[in-house]
N, C-alpha and C positions, 0 to 999 in steps of 0.2 A: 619111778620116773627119774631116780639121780642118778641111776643104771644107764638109762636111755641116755640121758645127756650126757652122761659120761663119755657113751659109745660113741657120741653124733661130732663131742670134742674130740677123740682121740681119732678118728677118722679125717677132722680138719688139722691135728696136728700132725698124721699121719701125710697130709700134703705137702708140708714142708719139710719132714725128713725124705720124702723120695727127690723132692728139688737136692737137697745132699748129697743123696745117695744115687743120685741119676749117673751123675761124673763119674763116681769112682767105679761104679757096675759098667759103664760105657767102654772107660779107658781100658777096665780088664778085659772086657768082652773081645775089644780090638787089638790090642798087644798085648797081654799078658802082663801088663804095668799095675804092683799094688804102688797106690801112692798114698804113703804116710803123711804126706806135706796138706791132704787131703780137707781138714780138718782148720790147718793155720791159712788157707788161701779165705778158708769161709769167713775168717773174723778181718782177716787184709782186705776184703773187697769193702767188708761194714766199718771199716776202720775211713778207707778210703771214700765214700759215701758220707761219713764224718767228716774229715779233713774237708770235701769239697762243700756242705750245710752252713761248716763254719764259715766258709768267704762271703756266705750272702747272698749267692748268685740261685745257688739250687738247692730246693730240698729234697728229702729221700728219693721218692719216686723219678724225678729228673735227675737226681744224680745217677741212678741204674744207667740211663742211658751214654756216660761218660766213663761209669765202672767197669761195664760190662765189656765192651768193647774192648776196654785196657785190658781184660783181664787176659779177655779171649787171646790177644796180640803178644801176654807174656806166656799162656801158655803153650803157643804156637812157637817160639823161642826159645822158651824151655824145652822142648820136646825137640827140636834140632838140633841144639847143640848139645843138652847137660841127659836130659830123660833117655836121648836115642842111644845113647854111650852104653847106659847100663840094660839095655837088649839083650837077654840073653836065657839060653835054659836055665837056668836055675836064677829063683826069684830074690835071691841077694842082693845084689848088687841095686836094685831100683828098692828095696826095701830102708839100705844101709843110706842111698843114698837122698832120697824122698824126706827120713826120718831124719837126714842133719838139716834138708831145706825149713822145713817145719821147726826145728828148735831155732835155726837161723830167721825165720820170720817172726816168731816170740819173743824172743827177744831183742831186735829191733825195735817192734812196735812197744814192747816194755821201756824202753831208752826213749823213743822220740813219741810216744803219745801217753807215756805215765802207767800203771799197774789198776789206775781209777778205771770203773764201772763205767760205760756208757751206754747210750740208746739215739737210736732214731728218730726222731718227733715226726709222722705222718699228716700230722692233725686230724681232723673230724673220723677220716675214713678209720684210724685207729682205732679208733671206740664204740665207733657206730655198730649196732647190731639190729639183730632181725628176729622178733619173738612169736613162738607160736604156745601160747600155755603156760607154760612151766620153762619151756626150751627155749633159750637165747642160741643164737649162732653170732658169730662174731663177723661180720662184714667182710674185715681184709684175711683172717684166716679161711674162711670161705672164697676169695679170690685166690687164694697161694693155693690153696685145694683146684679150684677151674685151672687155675695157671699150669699147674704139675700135671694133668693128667692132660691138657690141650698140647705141652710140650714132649711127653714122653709118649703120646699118642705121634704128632707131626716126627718124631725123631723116628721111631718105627716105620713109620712110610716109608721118612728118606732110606732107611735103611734097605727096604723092600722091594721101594718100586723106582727108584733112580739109579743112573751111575754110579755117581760117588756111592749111593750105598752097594752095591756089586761092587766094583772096586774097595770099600772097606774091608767086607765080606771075604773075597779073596786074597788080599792081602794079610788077615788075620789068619788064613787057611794055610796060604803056599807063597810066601813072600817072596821068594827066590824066582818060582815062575812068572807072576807078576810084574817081577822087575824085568824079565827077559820081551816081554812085548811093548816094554815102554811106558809103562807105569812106575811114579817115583812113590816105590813105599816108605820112605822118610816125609816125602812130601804129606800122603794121604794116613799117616800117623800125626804129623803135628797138626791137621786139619782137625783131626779126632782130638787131640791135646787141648786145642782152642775153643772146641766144641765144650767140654767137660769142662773148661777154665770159666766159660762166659755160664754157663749154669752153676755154678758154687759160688758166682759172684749174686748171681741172683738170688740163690738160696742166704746167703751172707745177709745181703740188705733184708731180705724180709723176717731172716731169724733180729737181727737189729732194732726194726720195726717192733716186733712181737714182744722182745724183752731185753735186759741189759746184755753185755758182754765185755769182755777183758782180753788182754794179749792171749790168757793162757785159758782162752774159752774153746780154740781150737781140739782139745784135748777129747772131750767128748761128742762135741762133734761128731768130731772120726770115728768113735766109739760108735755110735747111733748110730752111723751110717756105715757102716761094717755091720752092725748085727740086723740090717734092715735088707741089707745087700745078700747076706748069708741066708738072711729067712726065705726071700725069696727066689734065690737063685744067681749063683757066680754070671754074669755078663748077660742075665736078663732084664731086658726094660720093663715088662711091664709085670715080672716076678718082682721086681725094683719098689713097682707100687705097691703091691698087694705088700710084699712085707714090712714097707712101711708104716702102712695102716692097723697092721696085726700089732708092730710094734707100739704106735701110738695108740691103739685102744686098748692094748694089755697097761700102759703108763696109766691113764685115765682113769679106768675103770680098780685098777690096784688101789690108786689114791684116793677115792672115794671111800675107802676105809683106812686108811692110813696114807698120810702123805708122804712117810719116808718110804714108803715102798714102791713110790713111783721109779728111782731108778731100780731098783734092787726085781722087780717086777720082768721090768724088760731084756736084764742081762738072765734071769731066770726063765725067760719064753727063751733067747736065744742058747740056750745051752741045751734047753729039752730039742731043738731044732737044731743044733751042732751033733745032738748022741743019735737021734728016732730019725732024721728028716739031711742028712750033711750036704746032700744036692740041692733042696731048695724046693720051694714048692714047683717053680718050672725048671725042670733040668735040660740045661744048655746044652748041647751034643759041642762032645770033646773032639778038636782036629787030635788024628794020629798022624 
């Protein structure tokens, strides 16, 4: 039975690293953008969700609806002016340049909000859970699980069956032709930028919610959601989930017999799936 529950937790934790790991599979899928900053935006949105609890006015849950939007709005800015610069064949230049944004937002929020530990206070919804036996489920990790799979489900649709997703689609494909009938692929890259920005702010607050964090929480993060993205497939949505979940039940279920092997666990699935599996469990068909 501690099996089971193990499985039933790493499945709901597996919710919230695909909210992570949504963005950064997203951005690549659509420009070939790795972003290392990936990671520091997740703890800048739960940072920012703090700053805004402090005033009084909102807590966690209402503040998403102020973070979110911000986030979406810088990364639709960023992808104009600083991300769309380093476009290019070869994946340096958004590597080199992602990875100073990330130390540059570490460091900031080291300066103006301290190197101290924080969290999110939810209330009730935090703690509440749902028993069936032996098996508790935790309420709001069980929401971030409906949330993750309601929004990487809708994100696939738009992708499938609208416009803009046809237009992402082909401007990921043939950006050159694209642009020749009048479609702005800077435009319909920074839309894809703000899309991935406003999910890692959500993924942020409810990693926040869940447990502490610090300026330099970013770090693993991005790690998670690299080997959650790799398991399941470069610029797959919904390889995005499944890997997260393989990820998070391999953490769970390791810990159950040793709690240091919770991380040591996962970077250990992700390497048997880097050498037997390098495409992912869904492989994304390469534009040539």
């Amino acid at each position: 039975m501690q099996i089971v529950s193990a499985v039933i937790q790493g499945v709901l934790l597996g919710g919230l690293y695909a909210l992570f790991a949504a963005g950064l599979s997203f951005m690549f899928g659509v420009m070939r953008l790795v972003n290392l900053a990936h990671g520091a935006l997740a703890v800048l949105a739960a940072y920012g969700a703090v700053w805004l609890v402090q005033t009084g006015v909102f807590d966690p849950l209402s503040a998403a609806i102020v973070v979110v939007p911000a986030m979406a709005i810088l990364g639709y800015v960023a992808q104009r002016f600083v991300l769309q610069r380093t476009l290019s064949e070869s994946p340096l230049p958004s590597v080199l340049v992602t990875f100073g944004i990330a130390i540059i937002i570490s460091n900031l929020l080291l300066v103006t909000m301290s190197a101290n530990d924080q969290g999110l206070n939810a209330g009730p919804i935090e703690t509440a859970s749902i028993s069936f036996g032996e098996i508790t489920i935790g309420v709001f990790p069980l929401i971030v699980l409906a949330f993750s799979v309601l929004v990487l489900g809708g994100l696939s649709l738009v992708m499938a069956r609208t416009q803009f997703g046809r237009l992402v689609r082909a401007v990921s494909d043939d950006e050159p032709t694209v642009g020749l009938i009048g479609a702005n692929p800077k435009h319909i890259y920074a839309i894809a930028a703000a899309i991935a920005f406003g999910l890692v702010a959500f993924a942020g607050i409810g990693y926040g919610i869940q447990t502490t964090f610090k300026p330099t929480s970013g770090d693993i993060l991005l790690i998670y959601a690299f080997e959650a993205v790799i398991i399941g497939g470069l610029g797959s949505l919904w390889g995005t989930l499944i890997g997260s979940i393989i990820l998070g039940v391999v953490q769970t279920v390791a810990a159950t017999f040793d709690t240091s092997l919770f991380q040591l666990a996962g970077h250990v699935v992700f390497l048997v799936f880097l050498v037997f599996l390098p495409n992912g469990i869904i492989r994304r068909k390469v534009r040539t």
